[in-house]
DRENMIBA-839721 format. One record per residue (C-alpha): residue in one letter; x, y, z. Coordinates in steps of 0.05 Angstrom, whole numbers, plus 5000, padded with zeros to 4 digits. Layout:
# residues N
AXYZ/...
***
This chain:
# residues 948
X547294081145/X551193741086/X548893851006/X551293410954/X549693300886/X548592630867/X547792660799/X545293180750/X538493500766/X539293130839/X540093520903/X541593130978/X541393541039/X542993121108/X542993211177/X537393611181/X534493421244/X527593631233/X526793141169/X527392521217/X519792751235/X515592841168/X509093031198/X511993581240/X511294231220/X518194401207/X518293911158/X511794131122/X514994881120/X520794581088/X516994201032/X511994801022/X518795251009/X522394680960/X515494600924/X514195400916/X519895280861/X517395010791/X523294690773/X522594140832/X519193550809/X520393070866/X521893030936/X523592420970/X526592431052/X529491851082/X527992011172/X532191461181/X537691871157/X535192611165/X536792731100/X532092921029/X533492820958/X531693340913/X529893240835/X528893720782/X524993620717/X531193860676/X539093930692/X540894550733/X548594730748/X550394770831/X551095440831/X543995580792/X540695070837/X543095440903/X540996080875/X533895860856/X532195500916/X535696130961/X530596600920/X524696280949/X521696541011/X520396111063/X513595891071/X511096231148/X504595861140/X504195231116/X496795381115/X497695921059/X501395391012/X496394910972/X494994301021/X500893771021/X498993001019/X499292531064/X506092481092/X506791771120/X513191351109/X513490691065/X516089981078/X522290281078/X521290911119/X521391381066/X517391911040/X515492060969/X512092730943/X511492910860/X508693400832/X504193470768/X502794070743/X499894390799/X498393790842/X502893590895/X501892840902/X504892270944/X501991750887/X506091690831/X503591590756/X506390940724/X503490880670/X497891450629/X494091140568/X487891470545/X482191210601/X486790800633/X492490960679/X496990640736/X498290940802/X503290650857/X503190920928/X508490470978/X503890711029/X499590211011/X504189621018/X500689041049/X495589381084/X488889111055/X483289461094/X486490111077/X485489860999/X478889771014/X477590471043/X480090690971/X476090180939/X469790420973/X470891180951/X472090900881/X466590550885/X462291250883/X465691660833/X462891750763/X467291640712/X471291080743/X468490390703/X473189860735/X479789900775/X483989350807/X488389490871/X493789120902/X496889190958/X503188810948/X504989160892/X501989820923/X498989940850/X492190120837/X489990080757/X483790570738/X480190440682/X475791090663/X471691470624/X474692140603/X469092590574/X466992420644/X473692500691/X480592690674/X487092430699/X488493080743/X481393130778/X483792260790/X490092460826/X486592960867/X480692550886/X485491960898/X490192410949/X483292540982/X480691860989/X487991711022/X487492341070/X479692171090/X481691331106/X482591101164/X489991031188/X493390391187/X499490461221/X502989691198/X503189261141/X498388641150/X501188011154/X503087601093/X496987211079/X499586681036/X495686161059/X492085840999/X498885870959/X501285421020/X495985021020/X496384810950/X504484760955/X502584261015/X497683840973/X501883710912/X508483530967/X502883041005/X501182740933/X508882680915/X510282430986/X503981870984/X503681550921/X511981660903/X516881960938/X514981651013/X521882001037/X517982681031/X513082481078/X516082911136/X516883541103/X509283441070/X507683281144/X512083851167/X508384331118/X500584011123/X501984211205/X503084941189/X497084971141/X492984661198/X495385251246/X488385661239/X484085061248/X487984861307/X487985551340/X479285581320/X479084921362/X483385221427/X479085841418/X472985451415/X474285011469/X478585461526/X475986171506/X467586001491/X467685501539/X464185041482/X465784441432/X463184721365/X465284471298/X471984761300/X474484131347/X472083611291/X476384001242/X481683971293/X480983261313/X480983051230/X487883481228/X490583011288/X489082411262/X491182521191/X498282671223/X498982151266/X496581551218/X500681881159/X495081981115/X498382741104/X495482761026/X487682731056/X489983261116/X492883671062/X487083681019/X482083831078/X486684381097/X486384601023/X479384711017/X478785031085/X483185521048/X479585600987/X472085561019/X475786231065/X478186571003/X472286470966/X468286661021/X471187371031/X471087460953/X463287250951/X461887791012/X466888310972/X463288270909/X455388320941/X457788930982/X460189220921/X453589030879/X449489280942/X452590050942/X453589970865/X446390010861/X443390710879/X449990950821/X455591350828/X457192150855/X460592660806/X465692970834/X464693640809/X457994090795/X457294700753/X456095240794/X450095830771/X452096440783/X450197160750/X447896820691/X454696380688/X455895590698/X462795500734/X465094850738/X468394730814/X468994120869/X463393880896/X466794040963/X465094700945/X457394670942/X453794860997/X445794851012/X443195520982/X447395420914/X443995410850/X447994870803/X446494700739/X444294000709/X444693830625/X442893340590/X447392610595/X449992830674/X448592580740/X445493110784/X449993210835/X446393380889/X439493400923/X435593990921/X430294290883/X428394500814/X429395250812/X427695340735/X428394900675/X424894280652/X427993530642/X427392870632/X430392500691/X431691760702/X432391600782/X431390840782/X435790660824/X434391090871/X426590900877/X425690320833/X421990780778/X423390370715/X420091020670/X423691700671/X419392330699/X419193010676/X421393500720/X420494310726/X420194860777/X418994700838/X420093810835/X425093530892/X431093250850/X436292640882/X443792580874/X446592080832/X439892110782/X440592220707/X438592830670/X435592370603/X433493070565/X433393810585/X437294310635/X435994410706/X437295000751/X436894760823/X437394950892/X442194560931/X438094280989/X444693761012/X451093600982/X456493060993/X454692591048/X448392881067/X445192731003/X440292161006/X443391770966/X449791821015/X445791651075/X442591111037/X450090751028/X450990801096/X444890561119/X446289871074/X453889821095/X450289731170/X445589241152/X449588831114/X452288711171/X447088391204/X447187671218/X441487211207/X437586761259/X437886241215/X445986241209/X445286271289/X441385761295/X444785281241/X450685391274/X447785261344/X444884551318/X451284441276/X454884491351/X449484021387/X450883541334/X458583551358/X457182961411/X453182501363/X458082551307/X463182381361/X459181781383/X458481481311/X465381631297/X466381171367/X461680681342/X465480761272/X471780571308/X469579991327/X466179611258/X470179991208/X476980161239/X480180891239/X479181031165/X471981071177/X471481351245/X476381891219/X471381981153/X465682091200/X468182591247/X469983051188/X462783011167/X461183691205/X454784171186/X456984851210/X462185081156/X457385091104/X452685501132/X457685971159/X459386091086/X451986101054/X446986421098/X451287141092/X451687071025/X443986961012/X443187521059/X447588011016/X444187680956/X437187850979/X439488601003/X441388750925/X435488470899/X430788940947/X436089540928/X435189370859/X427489460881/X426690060912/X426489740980/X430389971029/X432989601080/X434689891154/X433789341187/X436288651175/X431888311216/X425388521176/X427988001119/X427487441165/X420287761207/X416387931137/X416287191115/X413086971181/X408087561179/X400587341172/X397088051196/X398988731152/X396389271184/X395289911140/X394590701166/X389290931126/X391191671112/X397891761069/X398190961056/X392090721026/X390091361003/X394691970980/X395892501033/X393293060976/X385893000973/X381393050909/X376093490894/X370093230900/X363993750895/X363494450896/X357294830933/X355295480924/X350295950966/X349996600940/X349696850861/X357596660845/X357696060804/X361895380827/X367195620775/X368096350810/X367496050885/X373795580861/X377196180832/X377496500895/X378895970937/X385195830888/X387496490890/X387596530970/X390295860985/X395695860924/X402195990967/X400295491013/X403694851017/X398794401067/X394993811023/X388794141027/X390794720991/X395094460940/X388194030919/X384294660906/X390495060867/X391594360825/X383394410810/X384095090792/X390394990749/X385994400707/X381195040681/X387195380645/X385696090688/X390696550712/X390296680779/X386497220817/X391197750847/X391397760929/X395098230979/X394198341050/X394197621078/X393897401140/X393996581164/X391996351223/X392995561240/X388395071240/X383095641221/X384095891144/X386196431102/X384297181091/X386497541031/X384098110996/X381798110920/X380098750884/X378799050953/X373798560975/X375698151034/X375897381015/X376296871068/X377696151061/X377295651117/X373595201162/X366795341197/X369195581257/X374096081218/X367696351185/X365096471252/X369396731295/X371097281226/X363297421234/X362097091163/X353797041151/X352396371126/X346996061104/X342595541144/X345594971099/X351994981118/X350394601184/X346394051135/X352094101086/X357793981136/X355193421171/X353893021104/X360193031090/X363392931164/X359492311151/X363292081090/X369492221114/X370592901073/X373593551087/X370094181074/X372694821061/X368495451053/X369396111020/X366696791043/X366897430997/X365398151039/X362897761095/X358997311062/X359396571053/X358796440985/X359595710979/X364595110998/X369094660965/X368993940980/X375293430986/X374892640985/X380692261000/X383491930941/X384791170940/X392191070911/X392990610848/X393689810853/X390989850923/X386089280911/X391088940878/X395688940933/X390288710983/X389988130938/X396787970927/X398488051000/X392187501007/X394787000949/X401486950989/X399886781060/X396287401095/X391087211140/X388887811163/X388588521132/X386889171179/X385689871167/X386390361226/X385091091211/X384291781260/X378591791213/X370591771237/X367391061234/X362891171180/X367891211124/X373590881148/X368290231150/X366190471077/X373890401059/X374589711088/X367989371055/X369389680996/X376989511001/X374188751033/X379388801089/X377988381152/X377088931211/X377789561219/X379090071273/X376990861272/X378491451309/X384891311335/X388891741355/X397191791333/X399991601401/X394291001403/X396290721350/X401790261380/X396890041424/X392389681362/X398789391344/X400289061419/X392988841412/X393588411349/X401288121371/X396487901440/X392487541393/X398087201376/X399887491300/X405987711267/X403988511245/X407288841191/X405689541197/X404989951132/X404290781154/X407691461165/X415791241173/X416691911223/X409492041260/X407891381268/X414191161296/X411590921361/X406790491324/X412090261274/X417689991333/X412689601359/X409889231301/X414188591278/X415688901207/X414389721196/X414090021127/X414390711099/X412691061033/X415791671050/X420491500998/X427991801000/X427792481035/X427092351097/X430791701099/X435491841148/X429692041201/X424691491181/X423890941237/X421090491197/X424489801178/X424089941111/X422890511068/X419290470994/X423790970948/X417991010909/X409991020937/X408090390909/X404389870955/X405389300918/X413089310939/X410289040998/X408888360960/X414788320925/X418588320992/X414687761009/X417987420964/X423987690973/X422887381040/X419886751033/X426086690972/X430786801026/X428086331072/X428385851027/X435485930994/X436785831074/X433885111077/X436184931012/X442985071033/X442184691092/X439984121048/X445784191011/X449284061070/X446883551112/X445283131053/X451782921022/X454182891097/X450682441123/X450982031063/X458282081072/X457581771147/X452081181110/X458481071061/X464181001123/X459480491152/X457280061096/X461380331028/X468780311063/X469881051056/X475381341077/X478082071095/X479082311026/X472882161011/X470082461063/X473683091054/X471183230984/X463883090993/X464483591062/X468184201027/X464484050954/X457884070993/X460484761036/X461985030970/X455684830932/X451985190993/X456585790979/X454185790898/X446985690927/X447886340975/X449086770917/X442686520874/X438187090893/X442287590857/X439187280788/X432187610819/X434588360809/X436788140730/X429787810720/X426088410748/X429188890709/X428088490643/X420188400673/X419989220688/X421689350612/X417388880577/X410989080621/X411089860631/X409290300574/X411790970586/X410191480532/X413091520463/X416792120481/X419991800548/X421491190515/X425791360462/X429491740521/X429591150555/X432890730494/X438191300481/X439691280548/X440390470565/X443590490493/X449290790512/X455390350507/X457290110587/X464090060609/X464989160601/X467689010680/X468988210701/X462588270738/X458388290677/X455587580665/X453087320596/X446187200625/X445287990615/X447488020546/X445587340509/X439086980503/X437686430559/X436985920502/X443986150468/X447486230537/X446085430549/X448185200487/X454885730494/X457085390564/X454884740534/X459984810477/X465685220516/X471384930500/X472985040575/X467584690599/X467984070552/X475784010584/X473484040652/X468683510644/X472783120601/X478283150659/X473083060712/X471082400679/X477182050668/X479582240738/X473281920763/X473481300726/X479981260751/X478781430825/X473080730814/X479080290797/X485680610839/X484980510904/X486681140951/X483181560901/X475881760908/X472081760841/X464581820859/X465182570879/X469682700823/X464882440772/X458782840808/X462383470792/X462683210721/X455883130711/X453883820737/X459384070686/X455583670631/X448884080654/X444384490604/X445985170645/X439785350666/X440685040729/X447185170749/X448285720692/X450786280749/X455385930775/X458685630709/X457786360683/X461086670722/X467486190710/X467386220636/X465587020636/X472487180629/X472186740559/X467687320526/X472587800496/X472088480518/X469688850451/X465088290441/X460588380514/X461089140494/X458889060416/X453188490452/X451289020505/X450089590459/X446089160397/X441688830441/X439489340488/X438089850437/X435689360386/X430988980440/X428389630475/X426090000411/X423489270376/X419289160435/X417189910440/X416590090379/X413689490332/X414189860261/X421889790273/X421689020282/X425288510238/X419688590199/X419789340177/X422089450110/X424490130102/X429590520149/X427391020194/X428391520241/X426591640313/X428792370346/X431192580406/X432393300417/X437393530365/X439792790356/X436792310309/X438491550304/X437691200248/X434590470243/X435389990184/X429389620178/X432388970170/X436188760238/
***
């Protein structure tokens, strides 16, 4: 071993043989040791060399050093020493730990402003899908509003909010998100390839129209741009056994080269690039929306215990904790309301666009927002068992799902491979190899490569946005083919907790007393049945009867004792077989309501039944309306099918006006309804029970639960209705029929400007160029068109607030809460924050914009007059540039967003949702009102001047 001292507060030690291995124990002992010293403040050991550099946060003399670092004990257990970071070597081989304060770190701060710092790890260097394993756990932590990562750099910038997360519980979180990723074990490859493809279309320019003696290197560089096209066509043809688009591409590349036209190559290669980059960007950003919706995790939880809130990791809740929940924080895990009462806003978990109260004894999500109030609850899951957790997953799997449609675009896009050949043959003949060349390039399968996963993604945030979860991709494509809807009666169309409907009573106890009783027996029950009669019971504003001495028996009822008396509560047969004397009406009374479908429950006091309580199943809200709406877009057929007797499961359907109905089946039967109405040739969606009718629900085209969020992860269902409302079922219709449409569209976009293109190399003189630009503008357009359905999820929100009217208490909750000032991110559009009338006339009158088009037209009035240069697709762009907004406002907003000053979308944000939310909620604090006021919310009050 050799120690030198490099330079003040710098110790090397080399040859230690041990260090050439980082990961091996020996090594962690050693840095364990070093790092058990406060004065070391960074470690950095070169295996190449065996050797580690030592640095201290102030100037030490040799001889002090050696007798600090000799006073340490060496670390036995590298176990017993805080956990070390990841120690994996750079570019360069080495290995860098720091330390801050009590955090031992491999990242290293670069810069620490207030809510914004910079890290830089060289572990990241150029491997991207370990970035995006970081970006994803980023992603989900509260507190984090925007961050940028890049691997060549290996910096990552956070931008954060820090009432919400501070820089150390950043480092820490970051260090885990490195240790939990995936290992990479080499740099990617430098993917330079749209920088070279725009090098190689200005050199083809120079080269074609100048400089002819740089037509070899332009060549030179157009062939290596072509590379991945010309490995897609070997791949296509040698490896699938197929000729697909890929071999036109390929074939365009070939003849560009050989007849010198290298500036028309360049440019196809060129938008290849750019349609690639764009592309991946497109898919990037909808993943992101997609998990972005159901919010973000907090990393830590306060912690109840002996009457005291400890703050601690999330890590270190476990199901059986009681944490605490306070007003402005995002519960951090599910469970269930041990004490307290709260105002919480869970959205975007099931689609609720009005906040519920919660107390003792509610279920509570992750990731939902306490509005008002503190909450004691009992940790039920934490961490990735929450639902929220499970939910993420569940989308990052079917995002990946890949459309019919795309398959079978692509699949005709490949038969039309051999006619485009032909007319390109044909081409050669009456218009030379300009126009053959012009023809073959018209291909229709890159387009809808790049669209149809994009409206896919689109259409998954939308029904996120919704409430509607998705498990299975294909159910988007199914549900706007589906003409029968198939509905389980119990727990779908009507509520699984029954109603009271009448209450009979035999002896001298009045119905008041016979309800008491049956209350105070059944109130620690849990079944529907009995939480019906407590919730009765509770609507009189009684305390409860005292019990002891119960005994349950299944299926049969309930004995208690009250005061003494023995008090049984039950069905008939329980009665009987606890020799209860009953009256000769019972039989009579019973069968009456067996008839109308209703349960009856009867009550027996010393041996005596004393009367019975009635229960009628009660029809959920909107149910007609649904019927209805289901009918108005394209249902043929709606069916009820129920375990229920005939008699009032046919009551249900003429009163409902549904088309057939089938009764007494049994759970297991059910699948077999479903097989007979798919023989009949129809396309069922079933609506029912997401875990006991799963039989039923794999068999059926489309399956749908209500079960909401708690049992998502077990639910076989297709899709799964955060909240219990029925009429999500239309809206993903249209979700649907939306998506099926953005489809075709796209394919319109297409085919038409192609084969217009192949009209114009027959009859106009087109040429490649030409050709070129109306293919990739036309791939691109499709692109633009992909994303569209993202504009749905905006327009529903702005439809949920101005047609629900929650109460005035939840409201002004509601206001503080969407008032609060959001962290601006370059994914924030103008659409959300200005008027659709003042976000035309800003793109119209963007400076940007008017250059564009300015440039757009002059180019294309030249392209008409120069020959070589194409003007007619140049002038096309101009004129969509010159375009009100409405139309093709999301695309042109999102390329001028970046124009809006930051404080100005925040100061936007904050005035107009407040403003709008309490105008529209509260009219007497309009433009109109003349005086200020006041409105209050808890110990806050916010003032309103009464002129805006």
């Amino acid at each position: 071993m050799q120690v030198s001292y490099p330079r003040d507060g710098a110790l090397r030690i080399a040859d230690l043989g041990f260090l050439s291995m980082p990961e091996s124990s020996e090594s962690k002992r050693f840095l364990a040791t070093l790092f058990q010293m406060p004065e070391v403040r960074t470690v950095e050991i070169a295996p190449n060399r065996s050797s580690a550099e030592i640095h201290f946060d102030r100037p030490l003399a040799p001889a002090e050093m050696a007798r600090r670092m000799g006073s340490q004990a060496v670390v036995r257990d590298v176990e017993d020493h805080p956990k070390l970071p990841v120690l994996s070597p750079d570019q360069t081989g080495r290995v860098r730990l720091n330390r801050y304060g009590s955090i031992i770190s491999s990242w290293s701060i670069v810069s620490d402003l207030p809510g914004r710092m910079r890290f830089r790890n060289a572990h990241l260097f150029r491997k991207k899908q370990l970035c995006q394993d970081i970006e994803r756990e980023l992603m989900t932590v509260l507190g984090v509003d925007r961050f940028k990562i890049n691997p060549q750099t290996c910096s990552l910038l956070i931008h954060f909010d820090p009432a919400a997360i501070d820089q150390w519980q950043l480092l820490e979180f970051l260090e885990q998100a490195l240790r939990n990723a995936q290992e990479y074990p080499s740099p990617d490859k430098n993917n330079h390839d749209l920088l070279v493809c725009s090098a190689a279309a200005g050199l083809a320019a120079v080269a074609q129209f100048s400089a002819p003696v740089l037509l070899l290197p332009a060549a030179a560089l157009f062939l290596y741009c072509a590379i991945p096209t010309l490995i897609g066509a070997w791949d296509t043809i040698f490896k699938e056994r197929r000729i697909g688009v890929d071999v036109l591409d390929a074939i365009v590349v070939v003849i560009c080269l050989f007849t010198l036209e290298i500036f028309a190559g360049a440019v196809l290669a060129w938008c290849l690039s750019f349609g690639r980059m764009l592309l991946e960007r497109a898919q990037e950003d909808s993943r992101r929306r997609l998990v972005n919706v159901f919010g973000k995790q907090p990393r830590t939880a306060y912690l109840y215990r002996d009457g005291v809130e400890i703050l601690v990791p999330l890590d270190q809740i476990h199901p059986g904790d009681v944490i605490a929940a306070h007003t402005g924080e995002v519960i951090a895990a599910d469970g269930v309301v041990w004490e307290g009462d709260a105002l919480v806003d869970q959205h975007a978990l099931t689609g609720e666009s009005v906040p519920v109260e919660k107390q003792a004894g509610d279920k509570v999500f992750a990731s939902t927002l306490v509005i008002g109030g503190r909450l004691l609850i009992t940790v039920e899951s934490a961490g990735r068992e929450t639902a929220t957790a499970k939910i993420s997953a569940i989308l990052n799997d079917t995002a990946a799902f890949r459309l019919t449609s795309q398959s079978k675009g692509e699949a005709l896009a490949d038969k039309a491979v051999f006619p485009t050949l032909g007319l390109a043959s044909l081409g050669l003949g009456f218009v030379g190899l300009q126009g053959a060349t012009a023809i073959v390039n018209c291909d229709f399968g890159t387009g809808i490569r790049m669209a149809a996963p994009l409206a896919l993604l689109s259409s998954l945030s939308v029904c996120a946005g919704r409430g509607i979860l998705i498990k299975d991709g294909r159910a988007l494509e199914e549900m706007e083919g589906v003409d029968t809807v198939l509905f389980d009666k119990t727990g779908t169309l009507t509520h699984e907790r029954p109603e009271l409907y009448r209450v009979h009573r035999f002896g001298g106890l009045s119905e008041e007393q016979v309800l008491t009783y049956a209350a105070a027996a059944e109130q620690r029950l849990e079944h529907p049945i009995a939480a019906a009669i407590v919730e009765s019971f509770r609507q009189l504003g009684k305390p409860f009867l005292k019990t002891d001495q119960s005994s349950f028996k299944i299926g049969y009822g309930i004995s208690v004792h009250i005061d003494s008396k023995p008090v049984l509560v039950g069905s008939s047969r329980f009665m009987t077989l606890e020799n209860a004397t009953a009256p000769a009406a019972v039989d009579d009374i019973e069968k009456e309501a067996h008839d109308e479908g209703h349960s009856i429950v009867f009550v027996a006091v010393d041996g005596e039944v004393v009367g019975a309580i009635e229960l009628a199943p009660k029809l959920r809200a909107g149910v007609r309306e649904v019927i209805a709406g289901l009918r108005a877009r394209g249902v043929r057929q709606i069916v009820i099918i129920s375990g229920d007797h005939t008699k009032p499961t046919r009551k249900l359907a003429e009163a409902l006006g549904v088309d057939r109905y089938f009764a007494e089946v049994l759970p297991q039967d059910k699948a077999r309804y479903v097989e007979l109405l798919q023989a009949e040739g129809r396309k069922v969606c079933f609506v029912g029970d997401g875990i006991n009718d799963s039989i039923a629900l794999k068999r059926a085209n489309v399956s749908v639960s209500l079960r909401g969020a708690s049992t998502v992860a077990t639910d076989t269902a297709q899709l799964v209705f955060m909240e219990n409302d029925l009429w999500k079922l239309c809206e993903f219709r249209d979700i649907s029929r939306e998506l099926d449409k953005n489809v075709n569209l796209s394919w319109k976009i297409i085919l038409v400007p192609n084969l217009l293109c192949i009209g114009g190399a027959f009859f106009l003189g087109f040429g490649v160029m030409a050709s070129v630009l109306a293919n990739n503008v036309a791939a691109i357009a499709a692109l633009a068109n992909g994303l569209r359905p993202r504009g749905m999820y905006a327009d529903d929100l702005a439809a949920q607030s101005s047609t629900s009217r929650p109460s005035v208490a939840a409201a002004s909750a509601q206001a503080l809460a969407r008032a609060l000032p959001l962290p601006w991110r370059k994914s924030d559009a103008p659409s959300q924050l200005i008027a659709d009338d003042d976000l035309s006339a800003f793109i119209a009158h963007s400076p940007a914009i008017r250059r564009s088009r300015s440039f757009f037209i002059w180019a294309g009035l030249a392209g008409l007059i120069l020959p070589g240069v194409p003007g007619w697709p140049l002038l096309i762009v101009a004129v969509a540039l010159g375009s009100d907004g409405k139309s093709g406002g999301s695309a042109l907003d999102r390329w001028v967003q970046t124009r809006l000053p930051r404080t100005r979308v925040q100061a936007l944000r904050f005035a107009k949702m407040l403003m709008d939310d309490l105008e529209r909620r509260f009219p007497e604090f309009g433009p109109d009102a003349g005086a200020a006021k006041q409105i209050g919310f808890g110990s806050t009050h916010l003032a309103i001047e009464g002129q805006r």
